[in-house]
N, C-alpha and C positions, 0 to 999 in steps of 0.2 A: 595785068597787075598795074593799081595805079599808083604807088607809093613813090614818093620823092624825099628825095636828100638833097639838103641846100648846104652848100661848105660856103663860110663868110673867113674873111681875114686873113685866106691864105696870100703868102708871102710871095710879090712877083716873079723871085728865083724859083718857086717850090714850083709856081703853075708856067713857068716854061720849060722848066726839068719836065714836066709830067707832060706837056705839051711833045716834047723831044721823044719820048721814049712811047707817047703813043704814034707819033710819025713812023719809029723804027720797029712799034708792031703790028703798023697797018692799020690803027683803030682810031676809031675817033677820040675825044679827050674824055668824053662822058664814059665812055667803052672802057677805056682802059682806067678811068677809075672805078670801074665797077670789076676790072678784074684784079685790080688790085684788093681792092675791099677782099672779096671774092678766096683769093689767095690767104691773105692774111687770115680770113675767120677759119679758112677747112682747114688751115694746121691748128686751132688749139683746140683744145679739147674739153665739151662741156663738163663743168663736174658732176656728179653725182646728185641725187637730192639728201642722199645721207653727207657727203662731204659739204655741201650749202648749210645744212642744218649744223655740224659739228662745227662749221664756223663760226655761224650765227654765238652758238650757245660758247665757243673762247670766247668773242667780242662781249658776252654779256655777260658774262661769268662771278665780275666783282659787283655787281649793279643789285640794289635790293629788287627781290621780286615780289611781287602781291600776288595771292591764289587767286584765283578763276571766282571762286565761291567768293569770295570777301567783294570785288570790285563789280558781283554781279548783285551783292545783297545790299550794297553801298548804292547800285542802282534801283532796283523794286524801291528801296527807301525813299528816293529823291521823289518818286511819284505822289 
Protein backbone atom coordinates (compact mmCIF):
# COMPACT_ATOMS: atom_id res chain seq x y z
CA UNK A 1 0.00 0.00 0.00
CA UNK A 2 1.43 3.25 -1.23
CA UNK A 3 -0.58 5.89 0.62
CA UNK A 4 0.97 8.65 2.64
CA UNK A 5 0.06 11.11 5.21
CA UNK A 6 2.03 14.38 5.67
CA UNK A 7 1.28 16.24 9.32
CA UNK A 8 2.70 19.98 8.85
CA UNK A 9 2.55 22.46 11.88
CA UNK A 10 2.87 20.17 14.58
CA UNK A 11 4.03 21.77 17.67
CA UNK A 12 7.78 21.02 18.92
CA UNK A 13 6.32 19.77 22.37
CA UNK A 14 3.56 17.51 20.54
CA UNK A 15 6.41 15.91 18.31
CA UNK A 16 8.80 15.18 21.24
CA UNK A 17 5.74 13.88 23.50
CA UNK A 18 5.11 11.55 20.48
CA UNK A 19 8.90 11.05 19.94
CA UNK A 20 9.09 9.84 23.86
CA UNK A 21 6.15 7.54 24.00
CA UNK A 22 7.32 5.95 20.75
CA UNK A 23 10.85 5.21 22.40
CA UNK A 24 8.79 3.58 25.49
CA UNK A 25 6.99 1.47 22.96
CA UNK A 26 9.64 0.40 20.90
CA UNK A 27 8.49 1.98 17.56
CA UNK A 28 9.68 4.17 15.57
CA UNK A 29 7.82 7.73 15.35
CA UNK A 30 6.09 7.08 12.02
CA UNK A 31 4.95 3.38 13.77
CA UNK A 32 3.69 4.83 16.53
CA UNK A 33 1.74 7.50 14.68
CA UNK A 34 0.20 5.12 12.70
CA UNK A 35 -0.83 3.34 15.78
CA UNK A 36 -2.10 5.86 17.34
CA UNK A 37 -4.20 6.85 14.14
CA UNK A 38 -4.92 3.15 14.24
CA UNK A 39 -6.30 3.32 17.89
CA UNK A 40 -8.15 6.35 17.67
CA UNK A 41 -10.37 5.39 14.28
CA UNK A 42 -11.30 1.44 15.64
CA UNK A 43 -12.93 2.98 18.69
CA UNK A 44 -15.51 5.09 16.80
CA UNK A 45 -18.04 3.88 15.29
CA UNK A 46 -19.08 4.36 11.52
CA UNK A 47 -22.71 5.66 11.34
CA UNK A 48 -25.12 4.12 9.39
CA UNK A 49 -26.09 5.25 5.81
CA UNK A 50 -29.77 5.78 7.30
CA UNK A 51 -28.28 7.88 10.28
CA UNK A 52 -25.77 10.05 7.34
CA UNK A 53 -28.92 10.56 5.46
CA UNK A 54 -31.29 11.69 8.66
CA UNK A 55 -28.52 14.09 9.21
CA UNK A 56 -28.07 15.17 5.94
CA UNK A 57 -32.07 15.85 5.60
CA UNK A 58 -31.96 17.93 9.79
CA UNK A 59 -28.96 20.18 8.25
CA UNK A 60 -31.37 20.79 5.33
CA UNK A 61 -34.54 20.73 6.54
CA UNK A 62 -35.31 24.95 6.60
CA UNK A 63 -33.69 25.32 3.11
CA UNK A 64 -36.08 25.77 -0.08
CA UNK A 65 -35.98 22.70 -2.17
CA UNK A 66 -36.50 22.51 -6.09
CA UNK A 67 -37.93 18.98 -7.54
CA UNK A 68 -35.81 16.62 -9.54
CA UNK A 69 -38.37 17.30 -12.54
CA UNK A 70 -38.38 21.27 -12.52
CA UNK A 71 -34.30 21.62 -12.31
CA UNK A 72 -34.10 18.75 -14.94
CA UNK A 73 -36.81 20.58 -17.33
CA UNK A 74 -35.00 23.97 -16.46
CA UNK A 75 -32.06 21.93 -18.09
CA UNK A 76 -33.50 20.18 -21.64
CA UNK A 77 -34.62 24.01 -21.89
CA UNK A 78 -31.15 25.74 -21.68
CA UNK A 79 -30.37 23.41 -24.88
Amino acid sequence: MANALHVRNLDDDLIGRLRRRAARHGRSLEAEHREILRQALSAEVEPSFAELAAEMRAMTAKRQQTPSETLLREGRDER
